[in-house]
C-alpha positions as CSV (number, residue, x, y, z in Angstrom):
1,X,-18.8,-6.7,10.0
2,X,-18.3,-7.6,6.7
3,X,-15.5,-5.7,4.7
4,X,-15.1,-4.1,1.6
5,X,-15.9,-5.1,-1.8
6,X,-17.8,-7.3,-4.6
7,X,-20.4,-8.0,-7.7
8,X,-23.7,-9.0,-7.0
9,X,-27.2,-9.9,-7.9
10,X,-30.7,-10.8,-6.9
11,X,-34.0,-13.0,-7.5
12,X,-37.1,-11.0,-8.9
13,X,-38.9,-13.1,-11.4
14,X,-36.0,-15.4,-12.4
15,X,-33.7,-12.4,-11.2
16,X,-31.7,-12.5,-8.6
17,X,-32.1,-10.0,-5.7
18,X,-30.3,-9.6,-2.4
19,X,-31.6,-8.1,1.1
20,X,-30.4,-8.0,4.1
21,X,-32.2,-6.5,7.4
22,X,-30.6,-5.7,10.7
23,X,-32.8,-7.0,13.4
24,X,-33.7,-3.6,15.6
25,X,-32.8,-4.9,19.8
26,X,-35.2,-3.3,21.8
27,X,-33.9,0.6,22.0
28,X,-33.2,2.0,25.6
29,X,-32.8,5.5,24.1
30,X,-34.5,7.4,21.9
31,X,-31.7,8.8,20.1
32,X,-30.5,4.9,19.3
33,X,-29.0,4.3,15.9
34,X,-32.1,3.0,13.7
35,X,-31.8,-0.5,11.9
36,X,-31.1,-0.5,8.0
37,X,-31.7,-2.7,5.1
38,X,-29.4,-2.9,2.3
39,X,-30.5,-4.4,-1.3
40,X,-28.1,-5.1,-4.1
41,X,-28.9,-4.9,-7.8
42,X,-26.8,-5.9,-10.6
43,X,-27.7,-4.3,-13.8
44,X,-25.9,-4.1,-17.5
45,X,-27.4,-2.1,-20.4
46,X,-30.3,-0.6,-17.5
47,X,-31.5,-4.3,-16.7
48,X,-31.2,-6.7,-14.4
49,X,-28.5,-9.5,-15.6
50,X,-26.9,-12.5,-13.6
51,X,-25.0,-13.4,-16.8
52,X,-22.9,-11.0,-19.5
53,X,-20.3,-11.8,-21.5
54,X,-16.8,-10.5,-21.1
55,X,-15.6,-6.8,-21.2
56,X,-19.3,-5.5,-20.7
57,X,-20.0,-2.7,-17.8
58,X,-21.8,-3.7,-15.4
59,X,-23.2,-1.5,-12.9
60,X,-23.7,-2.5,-9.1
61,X,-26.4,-0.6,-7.5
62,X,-27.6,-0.3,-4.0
63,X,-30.4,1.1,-2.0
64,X,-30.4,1.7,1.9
65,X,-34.0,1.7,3.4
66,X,-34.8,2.3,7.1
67,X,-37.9,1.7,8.7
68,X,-38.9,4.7,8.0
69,X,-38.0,6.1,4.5
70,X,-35.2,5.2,1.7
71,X,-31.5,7.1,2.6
72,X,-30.5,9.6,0.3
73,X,-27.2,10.2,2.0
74,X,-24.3,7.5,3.4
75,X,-21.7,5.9,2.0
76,X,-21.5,2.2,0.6
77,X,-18.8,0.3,-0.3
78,X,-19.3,-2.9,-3.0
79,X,-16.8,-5.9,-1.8
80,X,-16.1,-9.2,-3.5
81,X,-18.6,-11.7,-1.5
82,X,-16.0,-14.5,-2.1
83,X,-14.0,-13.5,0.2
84,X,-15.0,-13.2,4.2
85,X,-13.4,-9.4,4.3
86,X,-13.9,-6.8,2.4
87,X,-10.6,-4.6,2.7
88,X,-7.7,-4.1,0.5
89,X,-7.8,-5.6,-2.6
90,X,-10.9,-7.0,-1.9
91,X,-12.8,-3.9,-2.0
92,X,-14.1,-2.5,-5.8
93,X,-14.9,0.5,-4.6
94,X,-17.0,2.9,-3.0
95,X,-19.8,4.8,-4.0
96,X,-22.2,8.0,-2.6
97,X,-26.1,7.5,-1.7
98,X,-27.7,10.3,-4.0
99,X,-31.6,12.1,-4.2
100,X,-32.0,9.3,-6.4
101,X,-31.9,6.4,-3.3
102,X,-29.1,4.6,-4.8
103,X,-25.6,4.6,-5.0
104,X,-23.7,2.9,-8.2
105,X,-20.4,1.7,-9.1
106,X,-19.8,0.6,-12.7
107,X,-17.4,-2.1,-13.4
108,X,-16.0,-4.4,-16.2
109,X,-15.8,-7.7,-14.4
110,X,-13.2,-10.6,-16.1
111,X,-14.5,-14.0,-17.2
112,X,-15.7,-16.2,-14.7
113,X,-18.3,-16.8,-11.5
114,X,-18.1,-13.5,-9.3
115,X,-20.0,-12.9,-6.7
116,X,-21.1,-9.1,-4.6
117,X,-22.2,-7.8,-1.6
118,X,-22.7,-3.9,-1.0
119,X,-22.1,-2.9,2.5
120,X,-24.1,0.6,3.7
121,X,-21.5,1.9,5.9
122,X,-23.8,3.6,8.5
123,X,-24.1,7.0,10.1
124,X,-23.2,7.7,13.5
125,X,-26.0,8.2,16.3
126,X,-29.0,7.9,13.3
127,X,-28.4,4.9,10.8
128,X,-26.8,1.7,11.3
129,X,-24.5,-0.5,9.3
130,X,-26.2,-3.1,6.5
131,X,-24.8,-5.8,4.4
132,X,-26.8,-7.0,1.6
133,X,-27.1,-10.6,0.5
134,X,-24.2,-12.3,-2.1
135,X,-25.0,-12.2,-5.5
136,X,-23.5,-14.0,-8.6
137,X,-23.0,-12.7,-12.0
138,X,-21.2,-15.2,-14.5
139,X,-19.3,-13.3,-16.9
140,X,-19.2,-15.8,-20.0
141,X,-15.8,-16.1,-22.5
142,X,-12.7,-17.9,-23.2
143,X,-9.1,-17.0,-22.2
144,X,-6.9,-16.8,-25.6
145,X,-4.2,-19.8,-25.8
146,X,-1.1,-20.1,-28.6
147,X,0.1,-23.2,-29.6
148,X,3.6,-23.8,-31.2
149,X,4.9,-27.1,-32.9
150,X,8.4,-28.5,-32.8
151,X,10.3,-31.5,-34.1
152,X,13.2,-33.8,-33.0
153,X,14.6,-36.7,-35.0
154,X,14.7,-38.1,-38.5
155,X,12.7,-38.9,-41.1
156,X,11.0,-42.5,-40.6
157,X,11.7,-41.4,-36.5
158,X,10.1,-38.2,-35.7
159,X,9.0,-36.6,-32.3
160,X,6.6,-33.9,-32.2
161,X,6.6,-31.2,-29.6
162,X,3.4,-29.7,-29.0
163,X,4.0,-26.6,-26.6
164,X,0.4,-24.4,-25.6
165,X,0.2,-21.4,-23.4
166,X,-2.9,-19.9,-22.2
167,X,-3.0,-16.4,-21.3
168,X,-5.3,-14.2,-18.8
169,X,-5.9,-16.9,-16.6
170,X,-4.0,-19.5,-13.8
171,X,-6.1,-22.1,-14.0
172,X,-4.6,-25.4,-15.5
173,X,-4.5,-26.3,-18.5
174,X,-6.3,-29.3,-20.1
175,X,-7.3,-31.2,-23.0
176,X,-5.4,-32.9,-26.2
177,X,-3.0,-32.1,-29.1
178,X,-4.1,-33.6,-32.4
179,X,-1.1,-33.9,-35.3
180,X,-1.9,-33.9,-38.8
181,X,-0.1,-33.8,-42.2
182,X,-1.8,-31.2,-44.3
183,X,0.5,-32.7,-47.1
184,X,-1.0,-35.9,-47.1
185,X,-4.9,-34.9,-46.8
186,X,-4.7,-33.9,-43.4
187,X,-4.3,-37.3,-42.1
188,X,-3.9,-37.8,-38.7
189,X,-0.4,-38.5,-37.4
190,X,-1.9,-39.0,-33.7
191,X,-2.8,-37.8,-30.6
192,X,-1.2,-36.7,-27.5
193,X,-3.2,-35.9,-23.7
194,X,-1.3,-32.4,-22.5
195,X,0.8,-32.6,-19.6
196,X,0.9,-30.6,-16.2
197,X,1.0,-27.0,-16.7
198,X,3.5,-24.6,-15.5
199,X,2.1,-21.0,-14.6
200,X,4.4,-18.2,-15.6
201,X,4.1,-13.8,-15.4
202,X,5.3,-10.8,-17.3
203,X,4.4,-7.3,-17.7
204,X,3.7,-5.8,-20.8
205,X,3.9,-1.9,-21.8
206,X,0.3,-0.9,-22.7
207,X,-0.3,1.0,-26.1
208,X,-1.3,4.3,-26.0
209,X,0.0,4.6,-22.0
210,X,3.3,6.2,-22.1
211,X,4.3,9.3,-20.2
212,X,1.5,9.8,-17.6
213,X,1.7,12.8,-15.5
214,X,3.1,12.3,-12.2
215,X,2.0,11.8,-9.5
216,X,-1.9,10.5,-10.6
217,X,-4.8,9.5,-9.2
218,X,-7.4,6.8,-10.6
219,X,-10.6,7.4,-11.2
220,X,-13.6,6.5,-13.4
221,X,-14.7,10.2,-14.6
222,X,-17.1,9.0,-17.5
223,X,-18.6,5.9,-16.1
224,X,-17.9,3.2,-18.2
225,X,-15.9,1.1,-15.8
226,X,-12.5,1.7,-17.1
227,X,-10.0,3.6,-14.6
228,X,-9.3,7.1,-16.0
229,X,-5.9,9.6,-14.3
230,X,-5.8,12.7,-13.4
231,X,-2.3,14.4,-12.8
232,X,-0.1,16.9,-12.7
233,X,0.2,18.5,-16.4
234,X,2.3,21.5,-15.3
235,X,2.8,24.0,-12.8
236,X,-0.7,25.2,-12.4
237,X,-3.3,22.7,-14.6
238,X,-4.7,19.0,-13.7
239,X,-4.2,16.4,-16.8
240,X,-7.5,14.4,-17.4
241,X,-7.2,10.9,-19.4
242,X,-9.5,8.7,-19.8
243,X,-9.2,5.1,-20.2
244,X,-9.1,3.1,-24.0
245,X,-10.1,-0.3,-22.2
246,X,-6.6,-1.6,-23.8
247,X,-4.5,-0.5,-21.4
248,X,-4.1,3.0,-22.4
249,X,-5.9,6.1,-22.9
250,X,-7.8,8.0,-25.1
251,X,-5.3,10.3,-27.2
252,X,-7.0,13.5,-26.3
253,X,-5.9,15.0,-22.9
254,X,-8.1,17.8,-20.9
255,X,-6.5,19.8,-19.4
256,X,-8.1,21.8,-16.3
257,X,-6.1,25.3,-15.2
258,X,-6.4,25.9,-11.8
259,X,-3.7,28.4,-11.3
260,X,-1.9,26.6,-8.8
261,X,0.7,24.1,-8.7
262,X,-1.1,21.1,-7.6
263,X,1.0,18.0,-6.8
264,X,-1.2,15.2,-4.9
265,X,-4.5,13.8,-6.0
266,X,-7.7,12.2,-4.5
267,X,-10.8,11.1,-6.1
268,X,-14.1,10.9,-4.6
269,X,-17.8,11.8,-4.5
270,X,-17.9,15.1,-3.1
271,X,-21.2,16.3,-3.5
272,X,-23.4,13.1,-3.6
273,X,-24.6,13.5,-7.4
274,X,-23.1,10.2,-8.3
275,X,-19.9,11.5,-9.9
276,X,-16.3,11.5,-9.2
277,X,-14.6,14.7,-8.0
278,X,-11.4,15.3,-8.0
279,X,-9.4,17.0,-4.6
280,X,-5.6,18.2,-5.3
281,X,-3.3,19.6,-2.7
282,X,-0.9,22.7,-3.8
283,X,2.1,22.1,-2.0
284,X,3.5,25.5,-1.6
285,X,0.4,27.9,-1.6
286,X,-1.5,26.6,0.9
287,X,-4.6,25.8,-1.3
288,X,-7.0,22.8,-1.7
289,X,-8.3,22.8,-5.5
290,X,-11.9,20.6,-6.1
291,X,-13.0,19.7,-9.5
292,X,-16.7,18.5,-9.6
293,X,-17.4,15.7,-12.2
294,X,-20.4,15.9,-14.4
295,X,-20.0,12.3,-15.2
296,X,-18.8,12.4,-18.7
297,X,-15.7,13.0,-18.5
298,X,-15.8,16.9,-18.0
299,X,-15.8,19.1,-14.8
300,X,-17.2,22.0,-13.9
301,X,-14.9,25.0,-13.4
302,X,-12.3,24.9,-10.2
303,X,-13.0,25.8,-6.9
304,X,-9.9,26.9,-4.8
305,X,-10.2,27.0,-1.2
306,X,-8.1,27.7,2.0
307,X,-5.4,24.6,2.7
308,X,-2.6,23.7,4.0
309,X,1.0,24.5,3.5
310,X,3.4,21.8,2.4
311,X,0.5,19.2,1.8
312,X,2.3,16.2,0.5
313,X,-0.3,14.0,0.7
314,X,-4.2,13.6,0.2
315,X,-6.7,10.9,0.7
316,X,-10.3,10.0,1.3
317,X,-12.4,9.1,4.3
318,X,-15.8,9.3,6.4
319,X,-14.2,10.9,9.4
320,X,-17.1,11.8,11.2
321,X,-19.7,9.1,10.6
322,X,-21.8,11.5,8.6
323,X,-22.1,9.3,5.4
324,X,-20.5,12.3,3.5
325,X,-16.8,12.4,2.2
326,X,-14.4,14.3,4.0
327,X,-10.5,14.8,3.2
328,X,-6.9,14.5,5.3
329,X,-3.6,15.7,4.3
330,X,-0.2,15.3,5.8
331,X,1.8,18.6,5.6
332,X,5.5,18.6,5.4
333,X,7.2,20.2,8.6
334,X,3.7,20.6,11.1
335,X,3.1,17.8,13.5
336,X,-0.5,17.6,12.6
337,X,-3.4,16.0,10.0
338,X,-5.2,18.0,8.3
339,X,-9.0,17.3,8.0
340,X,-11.3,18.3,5.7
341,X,-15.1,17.8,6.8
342,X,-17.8,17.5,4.0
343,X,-20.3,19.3,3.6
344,X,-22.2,17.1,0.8
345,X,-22.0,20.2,-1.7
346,X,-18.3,20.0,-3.0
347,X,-16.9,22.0,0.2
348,X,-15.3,21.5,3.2
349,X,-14.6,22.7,7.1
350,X,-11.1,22.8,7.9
351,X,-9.8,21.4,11.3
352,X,-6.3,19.5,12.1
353,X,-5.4,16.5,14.4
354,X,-2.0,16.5,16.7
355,X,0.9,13.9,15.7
356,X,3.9,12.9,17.2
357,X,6.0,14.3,14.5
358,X,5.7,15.8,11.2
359,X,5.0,13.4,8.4
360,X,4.9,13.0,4.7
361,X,1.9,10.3,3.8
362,X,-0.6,8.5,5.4
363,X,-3.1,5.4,5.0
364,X,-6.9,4.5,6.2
365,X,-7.9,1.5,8.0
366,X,-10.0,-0.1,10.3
367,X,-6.7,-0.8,12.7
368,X,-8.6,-1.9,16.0
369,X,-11.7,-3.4,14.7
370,X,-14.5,-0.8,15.5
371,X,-15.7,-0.3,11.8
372,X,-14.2,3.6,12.0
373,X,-11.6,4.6,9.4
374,X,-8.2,5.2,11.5
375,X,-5.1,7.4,10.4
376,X,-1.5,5.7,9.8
377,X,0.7,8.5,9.3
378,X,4.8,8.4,8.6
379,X,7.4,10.4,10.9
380,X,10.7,10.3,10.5
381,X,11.2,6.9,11.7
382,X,8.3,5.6,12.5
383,X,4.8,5.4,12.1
384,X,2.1,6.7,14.1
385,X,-1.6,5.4,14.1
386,X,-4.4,7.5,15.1
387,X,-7.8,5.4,15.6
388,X,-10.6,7.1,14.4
389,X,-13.5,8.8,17.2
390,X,-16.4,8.7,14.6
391,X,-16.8,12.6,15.3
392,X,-13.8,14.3,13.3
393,X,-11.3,13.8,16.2
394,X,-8.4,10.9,16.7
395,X,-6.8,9.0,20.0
396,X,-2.9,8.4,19.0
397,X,-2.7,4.5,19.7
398,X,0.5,3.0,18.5
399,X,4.1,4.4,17.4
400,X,6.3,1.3,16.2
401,X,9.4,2.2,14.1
402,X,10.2,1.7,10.7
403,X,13.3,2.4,8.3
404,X,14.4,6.3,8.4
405,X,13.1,8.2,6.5
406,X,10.2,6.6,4.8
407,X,8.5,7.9,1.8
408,X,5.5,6.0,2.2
409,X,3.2,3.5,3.6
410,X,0.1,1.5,2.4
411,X,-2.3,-1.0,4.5
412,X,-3.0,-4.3,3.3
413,X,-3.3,-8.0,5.1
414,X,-0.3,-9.4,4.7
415,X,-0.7,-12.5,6.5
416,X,-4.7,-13.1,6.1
417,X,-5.9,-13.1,9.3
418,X,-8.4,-10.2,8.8
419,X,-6.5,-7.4,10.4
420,X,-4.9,-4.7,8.6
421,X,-1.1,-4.7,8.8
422,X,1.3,-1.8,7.2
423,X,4.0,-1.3,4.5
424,X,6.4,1.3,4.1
425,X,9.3,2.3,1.8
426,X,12.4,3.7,3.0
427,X,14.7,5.0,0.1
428,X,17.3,6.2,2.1
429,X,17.6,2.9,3.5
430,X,16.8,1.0,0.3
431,X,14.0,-1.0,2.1
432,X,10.5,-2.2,2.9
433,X,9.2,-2.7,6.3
434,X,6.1,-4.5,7.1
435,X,4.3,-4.0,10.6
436,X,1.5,-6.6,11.3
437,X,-1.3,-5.4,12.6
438,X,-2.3,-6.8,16.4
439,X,-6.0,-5.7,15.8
440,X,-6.1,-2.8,18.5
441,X,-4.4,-0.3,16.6
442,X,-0.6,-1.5,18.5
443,X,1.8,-3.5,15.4
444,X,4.7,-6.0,15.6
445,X,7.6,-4.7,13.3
446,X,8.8,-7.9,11.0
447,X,12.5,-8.0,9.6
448,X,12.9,-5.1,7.0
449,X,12.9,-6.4,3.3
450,X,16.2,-5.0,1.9
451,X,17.1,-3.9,-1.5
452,X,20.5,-3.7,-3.1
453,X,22.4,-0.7,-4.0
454,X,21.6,-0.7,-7.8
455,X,17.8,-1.0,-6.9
456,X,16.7,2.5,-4.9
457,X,12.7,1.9,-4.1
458,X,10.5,4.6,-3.7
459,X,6.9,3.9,-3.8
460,X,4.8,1.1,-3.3
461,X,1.2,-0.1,-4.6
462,X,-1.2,-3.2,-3.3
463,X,-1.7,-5.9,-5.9
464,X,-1.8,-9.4,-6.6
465,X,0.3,-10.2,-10.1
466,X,0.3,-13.6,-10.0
467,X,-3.4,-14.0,-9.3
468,X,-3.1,-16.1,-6.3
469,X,-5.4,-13.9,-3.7
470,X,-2.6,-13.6,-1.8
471,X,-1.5,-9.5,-1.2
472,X,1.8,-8.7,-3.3
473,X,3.9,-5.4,-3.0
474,X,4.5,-3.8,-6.2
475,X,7.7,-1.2,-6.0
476,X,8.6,1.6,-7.7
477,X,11.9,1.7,-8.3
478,X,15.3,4.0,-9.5
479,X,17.6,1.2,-11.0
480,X,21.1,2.0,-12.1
481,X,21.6,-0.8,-14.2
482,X,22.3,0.3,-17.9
483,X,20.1,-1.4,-20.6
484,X,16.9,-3.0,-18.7
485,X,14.5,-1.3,-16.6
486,X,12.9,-4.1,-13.5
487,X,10.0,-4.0,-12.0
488,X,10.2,-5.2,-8.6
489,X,7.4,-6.9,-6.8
490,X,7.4,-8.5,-3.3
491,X,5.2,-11.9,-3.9
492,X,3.2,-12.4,-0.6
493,X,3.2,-15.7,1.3
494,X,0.4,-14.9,3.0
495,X,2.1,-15.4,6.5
496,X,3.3,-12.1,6.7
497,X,6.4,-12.7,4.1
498,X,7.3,-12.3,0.8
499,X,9.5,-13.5,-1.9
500,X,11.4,-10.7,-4.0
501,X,11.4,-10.3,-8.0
502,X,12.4,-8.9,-10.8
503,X,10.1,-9.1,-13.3
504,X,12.3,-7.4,-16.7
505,X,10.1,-4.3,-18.4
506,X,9.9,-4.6,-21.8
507,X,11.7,-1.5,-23.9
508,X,13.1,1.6,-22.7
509,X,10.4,3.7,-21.8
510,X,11.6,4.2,-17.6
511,X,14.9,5.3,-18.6
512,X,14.5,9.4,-17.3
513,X,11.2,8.7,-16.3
514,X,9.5,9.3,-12.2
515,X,10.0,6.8,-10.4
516,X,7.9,8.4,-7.4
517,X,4.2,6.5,-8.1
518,X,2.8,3.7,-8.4
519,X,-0.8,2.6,-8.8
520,X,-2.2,-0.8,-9.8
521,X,-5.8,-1.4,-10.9
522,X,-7.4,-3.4,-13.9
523,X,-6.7,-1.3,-17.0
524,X,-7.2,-3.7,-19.8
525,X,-11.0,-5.2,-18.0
526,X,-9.3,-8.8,-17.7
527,X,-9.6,-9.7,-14.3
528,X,-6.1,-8.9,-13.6
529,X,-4.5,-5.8,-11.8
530,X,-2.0,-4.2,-13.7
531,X,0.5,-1.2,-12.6
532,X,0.7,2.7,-13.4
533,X,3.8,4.1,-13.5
534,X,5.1,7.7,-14.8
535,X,6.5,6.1,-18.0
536,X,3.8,4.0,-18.7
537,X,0.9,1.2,-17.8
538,X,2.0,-2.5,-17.3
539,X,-0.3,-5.0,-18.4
540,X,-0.3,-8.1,-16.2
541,X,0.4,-11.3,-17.9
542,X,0.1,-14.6,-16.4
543,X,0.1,-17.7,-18.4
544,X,0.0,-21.4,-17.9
545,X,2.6,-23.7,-20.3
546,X,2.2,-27.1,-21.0
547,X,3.3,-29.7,-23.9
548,X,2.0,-32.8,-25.4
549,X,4.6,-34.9,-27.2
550,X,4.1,-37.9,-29.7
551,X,7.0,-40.3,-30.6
552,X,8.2,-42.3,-33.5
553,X,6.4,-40.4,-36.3
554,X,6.8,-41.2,-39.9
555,X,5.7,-39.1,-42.7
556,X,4.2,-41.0,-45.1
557,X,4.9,-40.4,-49.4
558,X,8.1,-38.4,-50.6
559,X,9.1,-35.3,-50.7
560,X,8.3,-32.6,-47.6
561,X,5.0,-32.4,-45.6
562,X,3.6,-29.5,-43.7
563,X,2.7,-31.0,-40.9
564,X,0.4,-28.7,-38.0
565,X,-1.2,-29.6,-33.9
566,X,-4.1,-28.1,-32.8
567,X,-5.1,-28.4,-29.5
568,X,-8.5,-29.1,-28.2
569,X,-8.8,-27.2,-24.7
570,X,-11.4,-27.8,-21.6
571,X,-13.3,-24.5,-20.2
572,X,-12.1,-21.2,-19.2
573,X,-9.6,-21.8,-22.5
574,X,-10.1,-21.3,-26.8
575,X,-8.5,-24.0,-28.5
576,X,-5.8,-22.9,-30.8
577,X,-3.9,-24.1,-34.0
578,X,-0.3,-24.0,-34.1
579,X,1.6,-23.1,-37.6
580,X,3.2,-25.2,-39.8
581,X,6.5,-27.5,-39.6
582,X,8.3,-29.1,-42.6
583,X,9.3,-32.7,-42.1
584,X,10.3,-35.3,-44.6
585,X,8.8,-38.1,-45.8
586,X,10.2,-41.4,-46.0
């Protein structure tokens, strides 16, 4: 089965459209799953498009027909066709059927060829599983470049130093550096081929982002593509902030009372209209808030219903194969998952499944294979996996150990072999440990990933900074080191390892600040994932440096000449001009 994620598009009338039918075997039972078809459409501005330029919402629709009628309920999930899974990182999202036979996700796709596939994700005992066909969309544009000009030498001797830096991309550079003398009617001094380019990365505080609520949950509550937040404001009301497409947000909060004091967030369609809800947990009075989107950026008024005490923890699934959203929470101090069953109409059936021991957050995966979401849940030492029944109920499968006392744990595929694996962080211990996943649900525990005494980590986020497809960690962490704030992320080798950094966080803006979230997603719509901390959003930079030098220059005339290089750049990068240098004639 294909997994999770990816832009698309199809072939009607010089339009590209994509189909894919499971063949029906020959059904020895009645009450056989029946075969689906899966069609994606890829649309910007209500038509059809295969190419748009940058920083333009796209949506990615798709329609689920079985041999009998078009589905108006399941779940599908749009993947990145580019890749042969569609998990982790490599999933854009997932998105409700609705009475309208379709279900959408908008995005803001970066510059370049992409390519989709929607995935209907079946329902057990009456629909099964489809996967439409690839489809391309080339997002047109140029990544911005800087070029700077230096001198050595004398006068009569010169060398000139042409150094140009693309950013928002990590493909090499290419092309020429022209020199001219604007001071002697811009005659050409020469020209120079630019060398090898050296790719480089730094984060950048986002405008307009600083002091988020925390924790948060992403979410796109008005539709246009760019990730919105929802937090904790105060003791009893859920901040709203929607997205500038810059980095930041919108200076106008909402603010949602719900007279409880909410402190974990999920987001999710839970009444199949096509918008995203929002489920919060209220750690202390046993309550489970929802907040139905209307798809503009408001919500209708709160519902409260019976929860669980000491939820720490909430997240999303399809527990019982019914194509409708249900909900889990870990609960501090009980030996148990909560479930939450959908309904379809914003409500939910309450039931719990047994741990091992008590735990404090989970993650969803497919751990053995089966296409059902499992449960990895955190104990004190250890993590216990629970694979998934497709009926609301869990078998316990696995219980490998882990640094004590963890704080969290994501899933990801650390070592790209198509199996989940697992992270946690372990702040008492000052450590990450990764479990790779054996594909039954069982993990083998690698060497912990250790952190010094100055650097305390306490929360960890899937991404990819450096743009290389390969799964990075990205920690949150408490640093006691006066004067600069780090943020540290674990580069992936993609064998299972990783290579630590610092990467030095421009400004002040952590000092004080939680350190107890993380999030990454693309907040800026540049192709790249960026992190969301409490203090602030982090925009990813990666750039690729390289010079072009020319040698034994002479300036022609008397007197000083401004002297300029402009660089002429091959595709995905704008050519740029650098400012001026004073040299002297001879």
């Amino acid at each position: 089965m294909f997994d999770r994620k990816g832009p698309s598009e199809f072939l009607r009338l010089g339009v590209t459209i994509g189909v894919c039918m499971v063949v029906p075997f020959p059904r020895a039972m009645a009450s056989a799953p029946l075969p689906t078809s899966t069609l994606l459409l890829v649309e910007a501005n209500g038509a059809d498009v295969t190419r748009v330029p940058r920083k333009t919402a796209v949506q990615l629709v798709a329609q689920v027909q079985s041999p009998t009628a078009a589905l108006t309920t399941g779940r599908v999930r749009f993947c990145d066709a580019s890749l042969s899974v569609c998990n982790d990182l490599h999933q854009l999202g997932v998105a409700q059927l609705t009475s309208s036979g379709a279900a959408t996700l908008t995005i803001v796709p970066g510059i370049g060829v992409r390519s989709y596939r929607a995935e209907f994700l079946g329902i057990a005992k009456e629909y099964q599983s489809s996967l439409s066909s690839a489809q391309t969309l080339t997002v047109t544009g140029k990544f911005p470049t800087t070029t700077t000009l230096a001198a050595t030498g004398n006068p009569g001797d010169y060398t000139l130093n042409a150094t140009v830096v693309g950013s928002g991309s990590t493909a090499s550079l290419s092309g020429t550096v022209t020199f001219t003398d604007l001071g002697a009617n811009n005659e050409s001094l020469g020209s120079s081929a630019i060398g090898s380019s050296t790719p480089g990365l730094s984060l950048a505080v986002a405008s307009g982002s600083t002091n988020l609520p925390a924790p948060s949950a992403l979410g796109d509550f008005n539709g246009d593509g760019i990730p919105d937040l929802a937090g904790a404001e105060s003791t009893d009301s859920i901040a709203i902030l929607l997205g500038d497409g810059a980095g930041g947000f919108l200076a106008t909060r909402t603010s949602i009372p719900v007279g409880y004091n909410v402190g974990q967030f999920a987001v999710g369609d839970f009444n199949g209209d096509g918008f995203q809800d929002i489920a919060a947990v209220s750690y202390t009075d046993a309550k489970l808030v929802i907040v139905l989107g209307k798809g503009d950026g408001t919500f209708q008024s709160p519902m409260v219903l019976p929860g669980a005490l000491y939820a720490n923890t909430i997240v999303v699934g399809d527990f019982n194969r019914d194509g409708i959203a249900d909900l889990a929470t870990t609960n501090n101090g009980v030996s148990a998952v909560t479930l939450y069953i959908g309904r379809g109409d914003g409500t939910f059936n309450k039931k719990s499944t047994p741990l091992a021991g008590a735990s404090v957050n989970m993650a969803l995966a497919d751990f053995n294979g089966d296409g059902i979401e499992d449960i990895a849940a955190i104990e004190a030492s250890s993590v216990e996996v629970l694979l998934g029944n497709a009926n609301g109920t869990f078998t316990s499968a696995s219980n490998t150990a882990v640094g004590a006392d963890p704080f969290q744990v994501i899933a990801g595929d650390f070592n790209n072999d198509g199996v989940p694996d697992l992270a946690t962080v372990s702040p008492t211990e000052y450590s990450v440990s990764i479990l790779l996943g054996q594909g039954s649900g069982a993990f083998t525990a690698s060497p912990d990933i250790a952190f010094d005494s100055s650097t305390q980590p306490y929360a960890i986020a899937l991404t990819d900074l450096n743009q290389d497809e390969i799964e990075d960690i990205a920690v949150a962490t408490a640093s006691s080191v006066e004067g600069q704030a780090y943020a540290s992320v674990l580069f992936g080798t993609g064998q299972g390892t990783f290579v630590s950094t610092d990467l030095p966080i421009p400004g002040r803006i952590f000092e004080g600040a939680s350190e107890y979230f993380i999030l990454s997603a693309d907040m800026n719509g540049d192709g790249n994932p960026d992190l969301i901390l409490g203090p602030g959003v982090l925009l990813d930079k990666v750039t690729e440096t390289a010079q072009a030098s020319l040698s034994g220059v002479s300036i022609s005339g008397s007197g000083t000449h401004s002297v300029q290089a402009a660089s002429a750049l091959s595709s995905p990068y704008n050519s740029s001009t650098s400012g001026t240098l004073g040299l002297q004639a001879q």
